[in-house]
C-alpha positions in Angstrom: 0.0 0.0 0.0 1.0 3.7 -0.8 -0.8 6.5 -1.0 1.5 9.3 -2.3 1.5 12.8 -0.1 1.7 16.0 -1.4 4.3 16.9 -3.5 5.4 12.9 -3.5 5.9 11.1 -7.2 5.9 7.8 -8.1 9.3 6.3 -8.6 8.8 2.9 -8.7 8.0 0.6 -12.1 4.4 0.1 -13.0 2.1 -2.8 -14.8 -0.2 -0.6 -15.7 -1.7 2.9 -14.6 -5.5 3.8 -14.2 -6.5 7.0 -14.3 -9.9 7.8 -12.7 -11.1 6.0 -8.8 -15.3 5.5 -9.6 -16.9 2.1 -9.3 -15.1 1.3 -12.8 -11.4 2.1 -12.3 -11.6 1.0 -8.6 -13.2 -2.7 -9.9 -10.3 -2.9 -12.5 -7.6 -1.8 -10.1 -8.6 -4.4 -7.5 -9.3 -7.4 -9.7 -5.9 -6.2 -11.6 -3.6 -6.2 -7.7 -5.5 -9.1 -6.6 -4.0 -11.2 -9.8 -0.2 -9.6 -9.2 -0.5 -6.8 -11.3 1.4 -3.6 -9.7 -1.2 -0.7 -10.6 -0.7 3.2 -10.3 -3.9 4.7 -9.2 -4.8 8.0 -10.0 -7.3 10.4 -9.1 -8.4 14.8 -9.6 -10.2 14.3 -6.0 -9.6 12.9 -2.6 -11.3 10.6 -0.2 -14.0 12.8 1.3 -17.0 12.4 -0.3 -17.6 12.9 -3.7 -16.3 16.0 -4.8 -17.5 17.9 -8.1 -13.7 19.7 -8.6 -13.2 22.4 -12.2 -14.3 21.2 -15.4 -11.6 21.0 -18.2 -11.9 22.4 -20.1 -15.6 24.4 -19.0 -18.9 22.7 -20.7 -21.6 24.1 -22.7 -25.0 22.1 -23.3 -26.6 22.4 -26.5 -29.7 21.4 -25.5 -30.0 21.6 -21.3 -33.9 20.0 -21.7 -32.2 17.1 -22.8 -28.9 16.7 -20.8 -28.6 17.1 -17.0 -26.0 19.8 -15.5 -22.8 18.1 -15.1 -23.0 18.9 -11.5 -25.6 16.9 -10.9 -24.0 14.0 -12.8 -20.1 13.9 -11.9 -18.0 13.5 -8.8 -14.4 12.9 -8.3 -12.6 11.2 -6.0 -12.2 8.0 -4.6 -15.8 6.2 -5.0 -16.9 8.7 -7.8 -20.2 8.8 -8.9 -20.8 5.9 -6.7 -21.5 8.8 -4.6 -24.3 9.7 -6.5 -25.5 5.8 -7.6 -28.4 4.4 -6.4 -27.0 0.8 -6.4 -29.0 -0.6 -9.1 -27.1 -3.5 -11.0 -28.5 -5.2 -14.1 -26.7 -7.2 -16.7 -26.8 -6.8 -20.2 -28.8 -9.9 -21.9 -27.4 -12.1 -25.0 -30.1 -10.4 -27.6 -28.3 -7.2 -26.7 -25.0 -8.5 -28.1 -26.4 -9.2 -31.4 -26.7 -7.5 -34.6 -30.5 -6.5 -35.0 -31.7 -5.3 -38.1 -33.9 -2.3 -36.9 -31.1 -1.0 -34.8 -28.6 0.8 -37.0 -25.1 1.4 -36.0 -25.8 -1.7 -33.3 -23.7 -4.5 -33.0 -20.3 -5.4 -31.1 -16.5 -6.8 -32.2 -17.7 -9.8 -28.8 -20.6 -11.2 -28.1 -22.5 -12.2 -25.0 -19.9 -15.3 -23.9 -16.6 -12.9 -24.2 -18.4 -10.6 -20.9 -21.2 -13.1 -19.3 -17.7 -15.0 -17.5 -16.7 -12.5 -15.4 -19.7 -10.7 -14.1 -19.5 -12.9 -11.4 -16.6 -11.2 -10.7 -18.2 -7.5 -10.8 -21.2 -8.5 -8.7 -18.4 -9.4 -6.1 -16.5 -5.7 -6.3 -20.2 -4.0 -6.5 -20.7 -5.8 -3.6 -24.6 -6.9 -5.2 -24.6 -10.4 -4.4 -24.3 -13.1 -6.7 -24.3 -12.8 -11.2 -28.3 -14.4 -10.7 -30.4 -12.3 -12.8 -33.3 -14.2 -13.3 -36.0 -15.4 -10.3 -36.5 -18.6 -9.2 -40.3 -17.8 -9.4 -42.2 -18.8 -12.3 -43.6 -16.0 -15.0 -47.2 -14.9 -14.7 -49.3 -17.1 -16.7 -50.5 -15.7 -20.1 -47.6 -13.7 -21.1 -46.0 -14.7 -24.3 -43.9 -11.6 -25.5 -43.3 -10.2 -21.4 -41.4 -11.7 -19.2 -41.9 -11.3 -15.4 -39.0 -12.6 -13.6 -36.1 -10.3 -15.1 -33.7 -9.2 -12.0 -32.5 -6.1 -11.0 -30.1 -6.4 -8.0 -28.6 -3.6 -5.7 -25.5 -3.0 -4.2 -25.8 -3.2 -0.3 -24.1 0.1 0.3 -23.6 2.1 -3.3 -21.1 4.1 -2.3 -18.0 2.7 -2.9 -15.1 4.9 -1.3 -15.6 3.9 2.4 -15.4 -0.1 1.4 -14.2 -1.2 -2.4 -12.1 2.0 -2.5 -10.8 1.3 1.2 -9.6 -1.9 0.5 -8.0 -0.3 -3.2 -6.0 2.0 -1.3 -4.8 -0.5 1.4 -3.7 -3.2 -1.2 -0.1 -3.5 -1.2 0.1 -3.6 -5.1 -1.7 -0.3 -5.2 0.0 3.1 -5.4 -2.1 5.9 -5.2 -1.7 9.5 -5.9 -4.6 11.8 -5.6 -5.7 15.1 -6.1 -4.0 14.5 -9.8 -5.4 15.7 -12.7 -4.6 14.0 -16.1 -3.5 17.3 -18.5 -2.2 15.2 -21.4 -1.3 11.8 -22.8 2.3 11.7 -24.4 3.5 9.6 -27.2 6.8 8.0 -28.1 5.3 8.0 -31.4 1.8 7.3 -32.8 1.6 4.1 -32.1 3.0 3.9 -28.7 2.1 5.9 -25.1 5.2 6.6 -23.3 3.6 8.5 -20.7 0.8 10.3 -18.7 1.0 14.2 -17.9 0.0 14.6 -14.7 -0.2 17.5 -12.7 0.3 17.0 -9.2 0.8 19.8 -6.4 1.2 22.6 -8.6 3.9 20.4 -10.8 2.9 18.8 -13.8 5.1 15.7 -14.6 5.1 12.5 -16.5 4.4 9.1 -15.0 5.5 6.0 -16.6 3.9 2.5 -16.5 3.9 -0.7 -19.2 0.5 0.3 -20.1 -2.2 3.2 -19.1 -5.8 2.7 -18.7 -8.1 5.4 -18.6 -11.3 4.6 -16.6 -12.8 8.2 -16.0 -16.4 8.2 -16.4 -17.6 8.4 -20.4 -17.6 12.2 -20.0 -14.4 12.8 -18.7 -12.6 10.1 -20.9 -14.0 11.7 -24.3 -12.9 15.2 -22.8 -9.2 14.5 -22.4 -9.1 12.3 -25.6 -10.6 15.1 -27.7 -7.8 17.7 -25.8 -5.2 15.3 -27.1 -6.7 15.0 -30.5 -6.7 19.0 -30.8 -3.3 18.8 -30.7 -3.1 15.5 -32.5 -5.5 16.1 -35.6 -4.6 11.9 -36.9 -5.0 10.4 -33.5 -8.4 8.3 -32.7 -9.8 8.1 -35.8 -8.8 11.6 -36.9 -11.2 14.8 -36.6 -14.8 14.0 -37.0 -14.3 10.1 -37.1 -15.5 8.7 -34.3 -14.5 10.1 -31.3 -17.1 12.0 -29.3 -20.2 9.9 -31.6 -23.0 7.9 -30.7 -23.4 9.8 -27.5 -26.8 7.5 -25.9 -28.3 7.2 -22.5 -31.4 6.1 -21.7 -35.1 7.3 -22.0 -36.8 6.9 -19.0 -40.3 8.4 -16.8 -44.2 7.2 -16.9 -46.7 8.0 -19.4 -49.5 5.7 -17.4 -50.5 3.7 -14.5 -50.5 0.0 -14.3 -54.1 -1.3 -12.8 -53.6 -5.2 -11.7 -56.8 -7.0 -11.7 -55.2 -9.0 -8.3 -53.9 -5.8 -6.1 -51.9 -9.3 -4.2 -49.9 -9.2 -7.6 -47.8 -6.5 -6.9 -45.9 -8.1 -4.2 -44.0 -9.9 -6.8 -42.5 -6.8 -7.9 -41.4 -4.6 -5.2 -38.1 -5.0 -3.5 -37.3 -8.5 -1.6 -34.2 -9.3 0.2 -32.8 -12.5 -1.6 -30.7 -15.5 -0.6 -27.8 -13.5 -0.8 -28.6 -10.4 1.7 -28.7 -8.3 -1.2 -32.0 -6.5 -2.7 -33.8 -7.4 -5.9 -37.2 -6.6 -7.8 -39.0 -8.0 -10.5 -40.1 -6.4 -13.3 -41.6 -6.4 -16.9 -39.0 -6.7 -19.7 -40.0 -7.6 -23.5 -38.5 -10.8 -24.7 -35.9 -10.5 -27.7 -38.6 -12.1 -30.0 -40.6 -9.5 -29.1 -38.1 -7.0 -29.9 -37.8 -8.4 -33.4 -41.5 -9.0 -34.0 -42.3 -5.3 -33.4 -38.4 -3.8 -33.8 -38.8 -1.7 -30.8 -35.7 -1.6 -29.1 -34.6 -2.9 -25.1 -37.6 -1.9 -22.8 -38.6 -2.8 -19.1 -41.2 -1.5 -16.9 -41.3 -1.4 -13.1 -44.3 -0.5 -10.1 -43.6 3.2 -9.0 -45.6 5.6 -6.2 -47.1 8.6 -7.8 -45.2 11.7 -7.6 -44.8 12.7 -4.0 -45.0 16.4 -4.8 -48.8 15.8 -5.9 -50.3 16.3 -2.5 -53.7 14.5 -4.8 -52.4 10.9 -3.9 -54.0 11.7 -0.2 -50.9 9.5 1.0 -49.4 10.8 4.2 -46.5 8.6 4.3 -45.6 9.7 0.7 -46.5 13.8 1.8 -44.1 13.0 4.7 -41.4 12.4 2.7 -42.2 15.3 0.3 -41.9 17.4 2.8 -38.6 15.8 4.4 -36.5 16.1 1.1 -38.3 19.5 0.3 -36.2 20.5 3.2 -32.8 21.4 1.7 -30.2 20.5 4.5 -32.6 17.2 5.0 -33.1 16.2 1.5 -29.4 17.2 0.2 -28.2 14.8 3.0 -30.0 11.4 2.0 -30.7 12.0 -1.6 -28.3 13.0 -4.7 -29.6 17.0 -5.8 -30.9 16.0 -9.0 -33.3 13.2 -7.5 -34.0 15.4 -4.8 -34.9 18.4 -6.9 -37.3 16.1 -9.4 -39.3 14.6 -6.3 -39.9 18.0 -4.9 -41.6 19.6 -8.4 -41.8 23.6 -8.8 -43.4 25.7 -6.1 -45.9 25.9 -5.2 -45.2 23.0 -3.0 -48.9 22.9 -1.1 -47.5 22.1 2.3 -50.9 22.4 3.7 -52.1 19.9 1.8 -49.5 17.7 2.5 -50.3 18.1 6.2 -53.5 17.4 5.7 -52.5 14.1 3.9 -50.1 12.8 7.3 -52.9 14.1 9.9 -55.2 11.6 8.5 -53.3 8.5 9.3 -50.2 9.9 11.3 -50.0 6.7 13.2 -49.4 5.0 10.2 -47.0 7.7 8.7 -44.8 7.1 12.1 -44.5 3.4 11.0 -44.0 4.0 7.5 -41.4 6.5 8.5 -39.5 4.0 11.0 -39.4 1.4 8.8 -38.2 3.1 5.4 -35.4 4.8 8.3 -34.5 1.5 9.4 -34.2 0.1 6.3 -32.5 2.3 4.1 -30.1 4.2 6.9 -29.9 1.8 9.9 -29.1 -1.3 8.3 -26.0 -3.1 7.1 -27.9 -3.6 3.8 -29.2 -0.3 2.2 -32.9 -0.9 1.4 -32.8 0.9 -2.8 -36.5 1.6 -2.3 -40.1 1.5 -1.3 -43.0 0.9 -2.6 -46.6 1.6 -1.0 -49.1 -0.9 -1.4 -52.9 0.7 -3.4 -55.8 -1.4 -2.6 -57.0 -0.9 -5.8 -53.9 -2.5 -7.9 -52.7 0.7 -9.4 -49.5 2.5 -9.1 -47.3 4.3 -11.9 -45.4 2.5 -14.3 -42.1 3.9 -15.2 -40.1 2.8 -18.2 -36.8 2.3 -19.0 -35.8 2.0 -22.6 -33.0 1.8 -24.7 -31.6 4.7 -27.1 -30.2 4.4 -30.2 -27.0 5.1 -31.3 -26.7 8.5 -33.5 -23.5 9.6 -35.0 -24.9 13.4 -34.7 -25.7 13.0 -30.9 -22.0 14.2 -30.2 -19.7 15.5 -27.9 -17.1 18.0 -29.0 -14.1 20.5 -28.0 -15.2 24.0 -29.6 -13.5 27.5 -29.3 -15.8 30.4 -27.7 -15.3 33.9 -28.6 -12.3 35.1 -26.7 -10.6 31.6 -28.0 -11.0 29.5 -24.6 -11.6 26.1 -25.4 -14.9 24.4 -24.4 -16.8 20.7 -24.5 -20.1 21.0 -26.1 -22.1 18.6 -25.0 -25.1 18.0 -28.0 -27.5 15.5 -26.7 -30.0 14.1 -28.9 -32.9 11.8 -28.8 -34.5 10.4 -32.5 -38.0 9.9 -32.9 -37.5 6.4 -33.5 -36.9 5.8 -29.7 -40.3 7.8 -29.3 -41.7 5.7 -31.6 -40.1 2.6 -29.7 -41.5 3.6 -26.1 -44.7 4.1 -27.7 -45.1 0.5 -29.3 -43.5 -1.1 -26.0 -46.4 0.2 -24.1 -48.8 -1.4 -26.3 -47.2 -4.6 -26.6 -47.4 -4.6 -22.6 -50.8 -3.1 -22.5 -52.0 -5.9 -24.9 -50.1 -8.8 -23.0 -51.6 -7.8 -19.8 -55.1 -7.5 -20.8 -55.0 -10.7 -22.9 -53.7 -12.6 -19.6 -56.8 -11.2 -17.4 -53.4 -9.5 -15.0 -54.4 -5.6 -16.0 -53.9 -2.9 -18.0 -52.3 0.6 -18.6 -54.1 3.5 -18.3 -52.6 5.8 -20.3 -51.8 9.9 -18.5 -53.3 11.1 -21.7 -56.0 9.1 -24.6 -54.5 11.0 -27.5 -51.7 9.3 -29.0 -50.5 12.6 -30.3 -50.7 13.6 -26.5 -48.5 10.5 -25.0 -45.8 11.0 -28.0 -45.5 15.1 -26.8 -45.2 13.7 -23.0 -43.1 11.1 -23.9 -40.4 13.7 -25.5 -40.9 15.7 -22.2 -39.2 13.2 -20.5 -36.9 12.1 -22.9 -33.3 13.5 -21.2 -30.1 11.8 -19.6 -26.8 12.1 -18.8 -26.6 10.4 -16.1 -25.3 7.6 -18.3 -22.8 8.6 -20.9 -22.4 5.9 -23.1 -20.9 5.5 -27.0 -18.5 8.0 -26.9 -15.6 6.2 -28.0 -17.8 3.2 -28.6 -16.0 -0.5 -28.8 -15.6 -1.3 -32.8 -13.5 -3.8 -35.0 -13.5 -1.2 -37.9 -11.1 2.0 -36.6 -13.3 3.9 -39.2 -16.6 3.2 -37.0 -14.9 2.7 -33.5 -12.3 3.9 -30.9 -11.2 1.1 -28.9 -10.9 -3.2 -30.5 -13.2 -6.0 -28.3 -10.1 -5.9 -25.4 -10.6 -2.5 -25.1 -7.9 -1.1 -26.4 -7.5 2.2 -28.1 -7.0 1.6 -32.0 -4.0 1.8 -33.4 -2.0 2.7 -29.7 -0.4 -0.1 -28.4 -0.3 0.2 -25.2 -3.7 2.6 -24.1 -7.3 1.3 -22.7 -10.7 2.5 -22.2 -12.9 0.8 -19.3 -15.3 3.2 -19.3 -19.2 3.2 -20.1 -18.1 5.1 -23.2 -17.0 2.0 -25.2 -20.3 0.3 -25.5 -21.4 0.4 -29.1 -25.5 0.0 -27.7 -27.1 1.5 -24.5 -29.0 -1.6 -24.0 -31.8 -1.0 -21.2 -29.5 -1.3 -18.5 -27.6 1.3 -16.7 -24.2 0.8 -17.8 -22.3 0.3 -14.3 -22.3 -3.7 -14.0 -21.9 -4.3 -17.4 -18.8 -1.7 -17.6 -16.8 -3.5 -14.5 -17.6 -6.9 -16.2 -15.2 -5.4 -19.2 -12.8 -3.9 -16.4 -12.2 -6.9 -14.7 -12.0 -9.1 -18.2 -9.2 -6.1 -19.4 -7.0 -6.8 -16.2 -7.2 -10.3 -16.9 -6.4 -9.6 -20.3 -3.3 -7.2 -19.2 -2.0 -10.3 -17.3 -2.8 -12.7 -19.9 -4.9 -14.8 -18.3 -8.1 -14.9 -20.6 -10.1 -17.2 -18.9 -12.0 -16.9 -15.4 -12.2 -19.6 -12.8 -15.5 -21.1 -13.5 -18.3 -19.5 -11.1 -22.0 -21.5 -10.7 -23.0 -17.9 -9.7 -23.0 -16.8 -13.4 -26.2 -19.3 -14.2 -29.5 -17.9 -13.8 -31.7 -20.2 -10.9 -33.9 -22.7 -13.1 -31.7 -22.3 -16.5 -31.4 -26.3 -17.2 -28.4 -25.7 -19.6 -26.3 -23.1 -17.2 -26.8 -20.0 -19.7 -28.0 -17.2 -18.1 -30.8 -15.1 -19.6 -30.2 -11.7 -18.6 -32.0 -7.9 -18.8 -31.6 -4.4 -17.2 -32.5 -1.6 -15.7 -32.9 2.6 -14.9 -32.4 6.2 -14.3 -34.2 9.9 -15.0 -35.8 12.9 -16.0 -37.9 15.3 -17.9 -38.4 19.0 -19.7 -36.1 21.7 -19.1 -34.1 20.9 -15.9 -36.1 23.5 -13.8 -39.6 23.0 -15.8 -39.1 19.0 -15.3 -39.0 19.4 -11.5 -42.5 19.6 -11.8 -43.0 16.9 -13.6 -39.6 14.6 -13.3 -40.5 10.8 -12.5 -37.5 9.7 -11.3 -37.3 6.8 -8.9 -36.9 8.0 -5.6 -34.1 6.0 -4.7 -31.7 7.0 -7.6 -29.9 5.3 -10.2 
């Protein structure tokens, strides 16, 4: 162990060096010391809790109703955005691997059996239990084109600093310098890194190691590849290849309620503590046939409360928490800013109302109250959720789809006025993934109705209606994904199928920039799958010890079926507080 002091440079040889301490870099650098390599860690924060630090260079937002602040979505430091995750771990499935006709600029250089190995492995660093995606329950009867028994699991504690990045900094492979910002990446010669340009305590030096892996998140990585391409015009792919691309997310909110014709049903789907003291929940994913049949992309749906700010739901439990979180120094303590600030709407906030609502039933507020405290705060194992049971069946069903890639939704380093660089950040959505949430709806809607389980009933009866609410809530960056997107073709690509930047020897990418697809799932699991799988590939060891814990429970032939799943948003970022659905409980 060695965590370098102020002022203090490295001196001694390196494997490899990883530049960036979030769940992704920390996952790689653990699995990596664990299997003898000697990693260089290195860090622009510290290990207090999640700092935002300076953007370089500063960042302008095409489009801010589509894109979050970047100070709602990044932290530095040791733990990173872990600081800001909700826990939620879901794997991507085979289908999601494969080239699909209605998804242009899809497809990936491995497939499903090159990453499915070594999740095992991330679920251990995420600390989320076992790889087990699927339940041991049976589907709901009459659904042909839904499944019912996708998982999504959930770290025990999400933030990773005080435990996975404790035991990083403590290993005795493990060198550590933080409050280090990476200002350059220097070449021998094209084809060959011989360096990083750190700066470090007012200096700015070059550290050395056999082979340099940036694991920033998907932001940060495109940023200081683009710097280095301003001054390298042919490196990645050259100007306008495809560096900065494909920038996806996710689409994500509710544009109806789910009404189960058995209220008993929706037990199945809330959040149960499993076999392996972690969290997971159920919830409604279309099949890959289903996909195909009606070329809609990767959707699930999950059981949600209505809005707490809407003081109309009569709940006092749910008022009670609306007014906790409304609270600034309250709500900016046990929730991220940007869920806090879509859970508490636009004034006027009704508090009156609200107190009406807990005054009905206060008794049972107080042991509402106790419990979610208990649960979530109080115990060993965080608690990602909750979900109040309706006598009558309904609650909101939020939506989590996939996005496709778009060459023209881009990131890119532009020159303002007085000639000081900037990252424009242009964010876009296509109307095919409109289109997409549109037909998933229906193909639910129909499944559930045929089956006698429910319906949806939709916010609005005009279709024209859903489609302008569903692009209110189509925005992201939460997840930054595609960026410098994984590709066998250098023309179409940035990094090969092991990650590694084309046409450098000796430079990787773990970040959730290199997946070609968003998927459905939030990138974090499948991203420290490929980060464990690169330091096993760094050490040359290319196959895992064989884990039971990658099979899914009732899979007779030991291949896991797998799905995804989550995070934000809505309308301009101050508008959408008003009408933001995002899950309480984060990402």
């Amino acid at each position: 162990m060695s965590v370098l002091n102020g002022g203090q440079w490295p001196t001694e040889p390196f494997d490899c060096a990883v530049v960036g301490a979030g769940p992704i870099g920390l996952s790689f650098a653990m699995e990596a010391a664990n299997i003898g390599l000697r990693v260089l860690l290195i860090d622009a924060g510290d290990t207090r809790r999640g700092g935002r630090g300076a953007l370089h260079p500063p960042t302008l937002i095409v489009d801010p109703a589509r894109h979050a602040p970047l100070d709602l979505t990044t932290r530095q430091g040791v733990g990173g955005t872990s600081w800001l995750w909700g826990g939620r771990c879901v794997a991507f499935q085979p289908a999601d691997f494969e080239d699909r006709a209605h998804v242009p600029h899809g497809g990936w250089p491995i497939g499903y059996e090159d990453v499915a190995p070594w999740y095992a492995a991330a679920a251990r660093h995420l600390d989320c239990g076992a790889a087990s995606f699927r339940s041991g329950e049976p589907e709901w009867d009459g659904l042909t084109e839904v499944a019912s028994s996708d998982l999504e699991r959930w770290a025990r504690q999400p933030r990773l600093g005080p435990r996975l990045g404790a035991r990083v900094l403590a290993h005795p492979k493990v060198t550590t310098m933080l409050n280090s910002r990476l200002v350059d990446i220097a070449f021998d010669d094209e084809q060959s890194v011989s360096g990083l340009v750190i700066e470090h305590a007012g200096l700015r030096r070059e550290v050395r190691a056999q082979r340099y892996v940036l694991a920033m998140g998907g932001l940060e990585v495109t940023r200081a590849l683009l710097e280095v391409q301003r001054r390298r015009p042919s490196a990645f792919g050259r100007v306008d290849g495809p560096l900065g691309r494909y920038y996806m997310g996710h689409a994500t909110g509710t544009i109806a309620d789910v009404v189960l014709t058995d209220p008993d049903r929706a037990a199945d789907l809330d959040f149960v503590r499993d076999e392996h003291d972690t969290y997971v929940r159920r919830r409604f994913t279309l099949l890959p046939e289903a996909q195909r049949k009606h070329r809609v992309l990767n959707t699930s749906f999950y059981l949600d409360n209505p809005h707490f700010y809407e003081h109309g739901h009569r709940n006092g439990t749910l008022s009670a928490v609306f007014l906790g979180i409304a609270f600034a120094p309250l709500g900016r303590a046990i929730l991220a800013e940007g869920i806090r600030l879509r859970h508490i709407g636009s004034a006027p906030r009704h508090t009156g109302a609200h107190i009406a609502n807990i005054l009905r039933q206060p008794w049972r507020v107080a042991v509402d109250l106790l419990g979610i405290l208990r649960r979530r705060y109080l115990s060993a194992v965080r608690k990602p959720g909750f979900i109040l049971r309706s006598a009558g069946g309904r609650y909101a069903l939020h939506y989590h789809g996939e996005q496709l890639p778009n060459p023209d939704s881009r990131l890119r380093i532009t020159a303002a006025d007085d000639g000081t660089e900037i990252l424009e950040v242009d964010f876009r959505y296509l109307d095919e993934d409109i289109d997409s949430l549109l037909r998933s709806h229906d193909v639910l809607d129909t499944e559930l109705r045929a089956a006698g389980i429910g319906r949806l009933e939709y916010h609005h009866e005009d279709p024209a209606a859903r489609r302008a609410e569903l692009w209110e809530q189509a925005a992201d960056g939460y997840h930054s994904i595609g960026t410098t997107r994984m590709s066998d073709d250098p023309a179409r690509g940035v990094v090969d199928g092991d990650c590694r930047v084309h046409g450098v020897g000796n430079l990787y990418i773990t970040s959730s920039s290199v997946l070609p697809i968003s998927a459905e799932a939030n990138p974090t699991f499948v991203v420290a799958a490929l980060a464990v799988r690169l330091a096993h590939h760094l050490a040359g060891l290319y196959a895992p010890e064989p884990s039971p814990a990658v099979g899914l429970a009732g899979e007779g032939d030991g291949v896991p079926i797998l799905h995804p799943g989550i995070p934000v948003v809505q309308r301009s970022w101050e508008a959408r507080r008003t009408t933001g659905l995002r899950p309480l409980w984060g990402r």
